[in-house]
Every structure is written in C-alpha cells, then in structure tokens.
BAKE-215658 format. One record per residue (C-alpha): x, y, z. Coordinates in steps of 0.1 Angstrom, whole numbers, plus 2048, in hexadecimal, padded with zeros to 3 digits. Layout:
<pts>
XYZ ...
</pts>
This chain:
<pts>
832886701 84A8936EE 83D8866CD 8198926D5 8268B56D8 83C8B96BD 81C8AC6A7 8048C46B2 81F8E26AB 8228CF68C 7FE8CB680 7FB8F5689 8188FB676 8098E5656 7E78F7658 7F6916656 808913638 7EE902622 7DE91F62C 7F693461A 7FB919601 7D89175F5 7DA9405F7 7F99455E1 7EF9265CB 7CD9375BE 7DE95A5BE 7F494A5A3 7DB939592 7C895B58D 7E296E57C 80196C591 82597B586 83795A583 831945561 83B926571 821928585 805932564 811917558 80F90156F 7EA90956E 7E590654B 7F68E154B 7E58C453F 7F88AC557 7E58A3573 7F38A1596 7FE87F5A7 7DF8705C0 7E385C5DC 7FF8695E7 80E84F605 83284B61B 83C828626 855826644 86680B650 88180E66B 89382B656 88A81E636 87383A623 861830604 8488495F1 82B83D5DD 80C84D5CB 7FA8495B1 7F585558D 7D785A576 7DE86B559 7F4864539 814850542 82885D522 84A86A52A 83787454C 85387656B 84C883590 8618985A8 85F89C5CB 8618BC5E6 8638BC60D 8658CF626 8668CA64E 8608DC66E 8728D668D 85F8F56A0 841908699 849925689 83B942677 850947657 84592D636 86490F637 86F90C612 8698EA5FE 8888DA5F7 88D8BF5DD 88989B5EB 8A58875E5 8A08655D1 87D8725C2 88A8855A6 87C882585 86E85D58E 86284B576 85382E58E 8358345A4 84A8315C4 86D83E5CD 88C8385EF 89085A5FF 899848620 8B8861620 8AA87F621 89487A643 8AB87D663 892891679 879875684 86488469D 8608A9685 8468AE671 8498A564D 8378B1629 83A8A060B 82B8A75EB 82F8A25C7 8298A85A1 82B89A57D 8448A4567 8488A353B 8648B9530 8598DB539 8388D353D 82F8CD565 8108C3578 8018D4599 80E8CA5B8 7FF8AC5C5 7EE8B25E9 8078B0607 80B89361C 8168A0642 826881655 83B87A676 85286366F 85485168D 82B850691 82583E66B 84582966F 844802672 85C7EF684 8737D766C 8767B666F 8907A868B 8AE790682 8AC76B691 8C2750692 8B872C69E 8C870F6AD 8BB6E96B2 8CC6D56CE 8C16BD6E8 89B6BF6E1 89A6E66E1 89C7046C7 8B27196D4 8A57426C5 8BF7646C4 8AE77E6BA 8BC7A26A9 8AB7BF6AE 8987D068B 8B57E9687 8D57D4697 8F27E2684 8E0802675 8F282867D 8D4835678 8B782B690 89482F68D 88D81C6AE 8AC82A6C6 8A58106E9 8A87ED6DE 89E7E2702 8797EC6F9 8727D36E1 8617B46E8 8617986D2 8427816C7 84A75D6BB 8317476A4 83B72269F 82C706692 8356E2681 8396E465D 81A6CE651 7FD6D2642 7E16D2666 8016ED678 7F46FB696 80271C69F 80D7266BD 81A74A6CD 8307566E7 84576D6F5 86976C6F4 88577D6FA 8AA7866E8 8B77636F1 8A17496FA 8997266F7 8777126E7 8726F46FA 8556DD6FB 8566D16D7 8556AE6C8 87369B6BD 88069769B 8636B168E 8686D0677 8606F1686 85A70F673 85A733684 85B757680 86077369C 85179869C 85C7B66B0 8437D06C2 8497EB6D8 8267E66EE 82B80B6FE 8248196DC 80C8036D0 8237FA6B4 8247D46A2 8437D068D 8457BA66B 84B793671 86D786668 86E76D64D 86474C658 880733663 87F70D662 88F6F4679 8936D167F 8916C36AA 8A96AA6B7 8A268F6D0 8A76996F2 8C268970A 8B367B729 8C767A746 8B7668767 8CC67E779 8BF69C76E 8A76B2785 8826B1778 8616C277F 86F6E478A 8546FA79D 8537147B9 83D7187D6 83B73C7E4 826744800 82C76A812 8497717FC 85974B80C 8647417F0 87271C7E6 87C7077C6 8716DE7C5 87A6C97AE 87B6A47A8 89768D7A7 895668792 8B765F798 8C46457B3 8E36507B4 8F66687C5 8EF68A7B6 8F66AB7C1 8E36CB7B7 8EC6F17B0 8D07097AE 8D5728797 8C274A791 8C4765778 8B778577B 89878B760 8A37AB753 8C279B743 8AC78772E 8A47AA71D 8C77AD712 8D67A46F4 8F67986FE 8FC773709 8ED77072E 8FC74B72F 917751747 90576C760 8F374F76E 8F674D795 8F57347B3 8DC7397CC 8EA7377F1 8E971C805 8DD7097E7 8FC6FF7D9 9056D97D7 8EB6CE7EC 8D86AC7EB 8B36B87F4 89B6BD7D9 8926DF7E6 89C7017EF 8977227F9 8A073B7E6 89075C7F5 8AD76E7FD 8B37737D9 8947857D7 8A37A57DC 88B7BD7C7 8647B67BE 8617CB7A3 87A7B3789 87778C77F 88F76D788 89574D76D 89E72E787 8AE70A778 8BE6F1791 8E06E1787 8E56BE78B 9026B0790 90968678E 9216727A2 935673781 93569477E 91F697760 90A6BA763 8E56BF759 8D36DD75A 8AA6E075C 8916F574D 89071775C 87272576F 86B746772 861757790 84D77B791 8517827B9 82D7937BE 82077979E 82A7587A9 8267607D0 8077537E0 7F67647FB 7F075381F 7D2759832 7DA77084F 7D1769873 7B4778884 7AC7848AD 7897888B4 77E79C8D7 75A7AA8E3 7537CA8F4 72F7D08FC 71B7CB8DA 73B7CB8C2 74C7B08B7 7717BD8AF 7867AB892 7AE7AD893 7BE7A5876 7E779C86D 7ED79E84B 7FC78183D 81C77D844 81E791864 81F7B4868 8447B6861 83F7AA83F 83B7CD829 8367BD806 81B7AB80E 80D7CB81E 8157E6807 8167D47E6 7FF7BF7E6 7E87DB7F4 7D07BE809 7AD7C280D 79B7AA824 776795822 76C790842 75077384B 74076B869 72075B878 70B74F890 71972B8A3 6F571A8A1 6E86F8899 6D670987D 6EB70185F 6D971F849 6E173A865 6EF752848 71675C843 718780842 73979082F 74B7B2833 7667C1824 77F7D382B 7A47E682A 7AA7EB84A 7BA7CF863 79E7D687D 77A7D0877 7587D688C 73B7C3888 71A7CD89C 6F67C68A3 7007A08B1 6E878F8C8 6F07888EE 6F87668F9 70675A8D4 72574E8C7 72E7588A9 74E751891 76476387C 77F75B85F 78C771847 7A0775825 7B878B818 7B57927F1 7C77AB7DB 7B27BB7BE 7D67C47AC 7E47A57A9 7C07917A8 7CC7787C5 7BC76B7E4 7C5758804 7B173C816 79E745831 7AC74B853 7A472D86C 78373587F 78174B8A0 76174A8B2 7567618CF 73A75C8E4 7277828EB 71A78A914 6F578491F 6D979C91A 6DF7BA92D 6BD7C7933 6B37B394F 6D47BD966 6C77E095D 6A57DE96B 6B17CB98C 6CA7E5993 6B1802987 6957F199D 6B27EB9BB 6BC8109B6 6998219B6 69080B9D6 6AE8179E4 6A483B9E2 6838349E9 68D82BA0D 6A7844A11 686860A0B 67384DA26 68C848A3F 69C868A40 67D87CA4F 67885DA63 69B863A72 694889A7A 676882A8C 689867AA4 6A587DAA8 69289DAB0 67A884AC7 69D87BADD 6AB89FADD 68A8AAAEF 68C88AB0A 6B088CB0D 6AD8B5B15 6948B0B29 69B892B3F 6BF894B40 6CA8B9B3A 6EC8BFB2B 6F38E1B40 6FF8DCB64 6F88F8B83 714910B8C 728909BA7 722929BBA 6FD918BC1 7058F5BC8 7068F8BF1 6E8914BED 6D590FC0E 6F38FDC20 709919C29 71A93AC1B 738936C03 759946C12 76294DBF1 749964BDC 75A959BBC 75E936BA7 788932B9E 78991FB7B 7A4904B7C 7AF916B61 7BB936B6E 7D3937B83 7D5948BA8 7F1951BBC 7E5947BE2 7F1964BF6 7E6974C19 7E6996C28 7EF999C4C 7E49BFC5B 7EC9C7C80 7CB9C5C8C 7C09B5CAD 7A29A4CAE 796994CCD 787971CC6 77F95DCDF 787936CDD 76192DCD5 75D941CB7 782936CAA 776914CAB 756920C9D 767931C80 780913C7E 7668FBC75 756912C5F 778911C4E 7778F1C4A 7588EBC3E 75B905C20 77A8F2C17 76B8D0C18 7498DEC06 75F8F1BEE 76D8E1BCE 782901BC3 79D8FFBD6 7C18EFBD1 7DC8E1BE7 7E98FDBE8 7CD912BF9 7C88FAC11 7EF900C1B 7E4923C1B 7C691FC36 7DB909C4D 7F8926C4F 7E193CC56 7CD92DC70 7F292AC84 7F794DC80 7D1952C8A 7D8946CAA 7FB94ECB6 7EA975CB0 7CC96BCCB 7E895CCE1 
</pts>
C-alpha cells in the first residue's frame, strides 16, 4: 500500500511538470532570453531514443540508444526525484556516473537511495559546445522495475544426498534493495548432466537437503529467489555441478516414515528391518526455522514419551501446539552398539496432513419429520475440527425396501441438525452422513447407517374418533329432552301421590277434642313453665275434677308439644288443685 500511494502522488507530480516542461521548452524555442537554450534548438545533434533503466538489487544501469553521427558525440545525464507531491518544479541535478559517456550505457547505482520515490531521468548528446535536445524522460520506481539478483549457494555431497545452503540476493550488501530476507523463497532446478537430462523443480529452503538421486551420478543445478507476494521472479544463480556418493545402509536404521492423522490424533509409523535390539528417539522441528538462515541442526527436539522406546510408533499430538505453522519429524535409531541413524524427515501441516473422520449421527421422528443429529467429528469438544475446518455436511437417506432402485435422496447442510419431510407412514428409512470441508477440499467416510421406522397412517384413527365423537353428541341431544320429560313425569306423580308438605299440628286431633293450648311451642324456642296461683275459690265438685283430670290427661297424651318439664308442671298443680277444694 505504501508503494501504490506514493506512485500515484508520483505519476501527478510527473504530469504536472511536463506540463510546464513542454510549456517552457517551446517558449524557448520561440525566441526565449537564454542562448543556451536557442541553441539548443538550432543543434544538429539529435536526442538519445530509447531511453531505458535496468535495476538489479541496487545495481542501476542506464541505456538508450543513439541514431545520429557518433563523431566525438558524448552524453550526460539529469535527475530529479520526488518524495511528496508538491507544487514547486524540483531542479534536475547531474546524475552521477553518466557524465560525458562515451558508451551507450552507464552505473549510476550510487546516486539512487530513495527506492520507493518517484524518479526522472533524461538525457542529451554532447560535441564540444554543441548539445542536443533533451531526450524524453523516463519516470521509474525503483523498487516496482527492480529485479531480484541472483542468491549465493553452496553444495555438499555425502551419504547419497546433496546437501544445499542458500544466501540470500544481497547477503553482505549495506545497502538493501530487498530489506526482509525471510520473504524470499527459493526455487531449485536439477538434473543429471547428459545429453536426454530431465529437469526437475522444487521448493527449498535456506538449508536443505536433495535426496532421492542416483548413486555415483553428476547433478547439475541452479536456484532462483522470488518474493511471491509481489509477484516478483529473481535471476537464476549460475548453475552448480556435483557428483552423488553411495549411500550407507544400515539394517538398523528406521525406514518408511509416514503419519496417520485422524481428528487432529496424530501418530508417526515406521518400519524396522533390524533383528536386533534397537531403540528409537523421535524428533521434531518447528517449520518456521527452516525459513532461517542460520544452522537449525541443533534446535531439533524429542517428542515426549517417545524417547528410547522400542515400538515402531508414536504419538506425537501434544506437540501440536498451534495449527497455523508446520512440523519436520525424523526418528533416531539407535543400535545395541550404540551406533545412531537418523531417517528422512516428514513434514506435517496440522489441518494438511489431518484426515477427517466421519461423525456420528441420531435419528428421531416426530409426527411427519424425521430429525437428523449430528456430532462433528471428533466430538463436540474438539474446536479445530469445528471452527477451522468450517464442516459442512451431505446428508443421504432412503427408503428400507426390497426395491433396490428406491432413489437416494441427498441434502446439504451447515448446521448439526437437519429435517427431512414428506415421508410415508409405515416405512423405514435410513440415514448416513459426511462431513466435508470446501477450504481444505477434504472429506470423511460416511457415518454408519441409522434407520427409523415412521408411525401408521393417521387418518383412519381420525375418522373413528371423529365418528365416536359425533355419535357421542348425537345421543347426548336425544337424551337430554328425553331426561326432562321423565323427570318432570315423576315430579308430577311424586307431588301428587306422595305430597312433600305435612298438616299443622294445631289440626291434627281436629274433630277429636279442643286443644288446651291455642298455640304450637317450636322445640326451638324455649319456655319457662311457670304458674299463677290467685286467691280465688272455686267450688268444684269431685265429678267434674275427675272430669277435668282426665281431660288433662288426655291433652297431654294427645299433645306432642310438651316436655318433661311441663308435665312436672301439671302434676304440682293438680296437688295444689286439690288441697284448695279440701
């Protein structure tokens, strides 16, 4: 970004002063003040074409072209640069190493320090006092036309292998072109040296080692650096030529190295020819080190609980701390006379060389639905394989028939719970399902299959207990009237056959005899049984006392008003009744 910007300033800054260039230069031409410039004009020289800047790394080279008479005929150079836009015309200063040149081409690699400014250069032919026009102006970045040098390498042959050390395009240089080392990556092309040579490219890095080549065979190579983020390709280094040795083979030495990963489990196998006791160490480096320049030899590092062991396996995910860098893995054997061979090393990308595992699957139904729960692979738990990878899932399911073309029907998805409608009633079906991640282009098998069988049709039920429930109202609408008719039918026998009211009990003895007592007493109220004795004589003779006795006797045993205590009343009065008539 910061080279895009400062060109754009740049480029407005340039088009405004050939502006005024092209003003002042025909304002001279016409009949300007300054002779230098009349006779510039008037010249026969003609101006230098073609006008071109070659960079490499720091190295500045100027060449053009020149078409008219070479006699005596030098060239000068001017320049001029902008940091910032600005408003005010920058002055041309003399280039430095293009001063009255002779050659088409001239080194003014020290006058350029600024290499992300904007740069003009022009130039003009020169015979004693006689000068040509100034040649048209060449605008340039530095860094944007600059090609990347060619890197130092230094090889070594032993055991079977070319060991490579690469230097960077401007190792040793005060003066950088290209500041951060680390971005380079270097591109190796080798080949045999004879006449059918088949070439072959790879990657490399700083340090590294060329395996896989014949024995006793000449190899000729040459290495180029590139920064990829910038698009840039460097210049090849020159080509290098050396002789393989024979490779030693010790038995004891651990063989076909290779790592199975599955849900970021990861574990090393390798083989083992020897029949001897042999114990191994397994060592890892981190990637990044690779990158460096300096000797990464002595920053390997043992893996835990792989250390001196006598398996041919192990498991080496707790070194996996970050999933964003790289690993290089070799396994150390040691023999029962303590001679030590190392393997070839492996590398391991953690979300590259992991494999994903198919993830388990529940299946439930609810009414029409079928309803799909999915674990991601791994387990819930496991966040990387969630969030990393970010999982999509194919689900497939079917009908369970003995019709072998019923059709598989897929759906896809992101989520861990799926719906699939429209099934039939009555009908098994089956599900499995994948995960797959579109980033990384990697799939799992299939889950194992779940099959589900859906409920019966549901219409039937519905009419019985519509039929069931219309009935049932049906008779409730006849009975009810029914019902009031029978009851109304008993009230009227009931009230008139056996009446609920009873008589009072002032007329129950009606046509027997005369109450002694006008008034009914309630049981509820209650009376306080007195008698009033006045001093009057009446003269009753013994018939009538017995007359009025009985009649006393039968009100009380025709009466049911009267208490204990009235009776108690009657009897004390009949004594005093009769002690009087005495």
């Amino acid at each position: 970004m910061k080279i895009s910007s400062r060109r754009i300033v740049a480029c407005a800054a340039s088009c405004i002063l050939k502006q005024r260039e092209t003003t002042t230069a025909q304002s001279l031409c016409r009949g300007g003040s300054v002779n230098a410039a009349q006779i510039s004009c008037q010249t026969n020289l003609k101006s230098p074409q073609d006008i071109q800047v070659y960079v490499v790394n720091t190295n500045f080279t100027l060449r053009w072209n020149y078409t008219g008479n070479h006699t005596n005929v030098t060239f000068s150079a001017e320049y001029r640069w902008f940091e910032d836009f600005v408003t005010n015309e920058t002055e041309w200063k003399e280039l430095p190493g293009c001063q009255s040149v002779a050659s088409m081409e001239c080194d003014f690699s020290s006058a350029i320090t600024k290499y992300y400014d904007t740069h003009h250069v022009r130039i003009r032919a020169e015979r004693r006092e006689e000068v040509s026009p100034w040649s048209s102006i060449f605008e340039m970045i530095p860094y944007l036309i600059a090609e990347i040098g060619p890197p130092g390498i230094r090889l070594q042959s032993t055991n079977g292998v070319i060991k490579i050390k690469v230097s960077p395009p401007e190792a040793n240089q005060v003066r950088k072109m290209w500041i951060d080392d680390l971005s380079f990556k270097y591109d190796l092309v080798i080949w045999e040296n004879s006449s059918n040579a088949e070439f072959r490219s790879r990657s490399i890095f700083p340090t590294d080692i060329i395996d896989d080549l014949a024995p006793d065979t000449t190899y000729c190579l040459k290495v180029q650096a590139t920064l990829p983020l910038d698009f840039k390709e460097g210049l090849f280094s020159p080509i290098r030529c050396v002789k393989t040795t024979h490779k030693v083979n010790d038995l004891f030495c651990a063989t076909n190295v290779s790592v199975l990963a599955l849900n970021m489990k990861f574990h090393l196998h390798w083989n083992n020819q020897y029949k001897q006791h042999v114990s191994y160490n397994v060592q890892y480096l981190i990637g990044y080190l690779k990158k460096l320049h300096d000797d990464y030899s002595v920053k390997w590092l043992s893996v835990p609980g792989c250390e001196n062991i006598t398996d041919t396996e192990c498991n080496f995910s707790p070194i996996i701390a970050t999933t964003s860098g790289f690993y290089y893995l070799r396994v150390q054997a040691m023999s029962e006379y303590n001679k030590s061979c190392l393997s070839n090393e492996i590398k391991v990308d953690p979300l590259i060389t992991n494999e994903i595992g198919p993830p388990g699957v529940k299946v439930d139904i609810s009414d029409v639905l079928l309803h799909i729960q999915i674990s991601p692979p791994g387990g819930s738990e496991n966040e990387v394989m969630r969030d990393r990878y970010d999982l999509s899932y194919r689900i497939l399911y079917w009908k369970n028939s003995s019709n072998n073309e019923e059709e598989i029907k897929v759906k896809e998805l992101k989520q861990t719970i799926g719906v699939v409608s429209d099934l039939a009633p009555s009908t098994m079906y089956c599900v499995k399902v994948q995960a797959f991640s579109e980033v990384y282009n990697k799939s799992s098998h299939y889950s194992r299959e779940e099959c589900i069988k859906t409920p019966g049709d549901k219409i039937l039920p519905l009419i019985i207990l519509a039929t069931f429930v219309t009935a049932l109202i049906a008779v409730c609408l006849v009975a009810m009237p029914l019902v009031f008719a029978v009851y109304q039918a008993y009230s009227k026998i009931k009230y008139v056959f056996f009446p609920s009211c009873q008589p009072p009990l002032n007329i129950e003895g009606f046509g027997q005899q005369v109450f002694s007592t006008p008034y009914l007493i309630t049981t509820e109220e209650r009376i306080e049984n007195f008698s009033v004795i006045e001093p009057i004589v009446i003269e009753v003779n013994q018939i009538d006392f017995k007359d009025h006795k009985h009649s006393n006797q039968s009100s009380r045993d025709s009466g049911n008003y009267s208490n204990d205590d009235d009776t108690s009343g009657s009897k004390v009065s009949e004594e005093t009744l009769e002690k009087e008539i005495v």
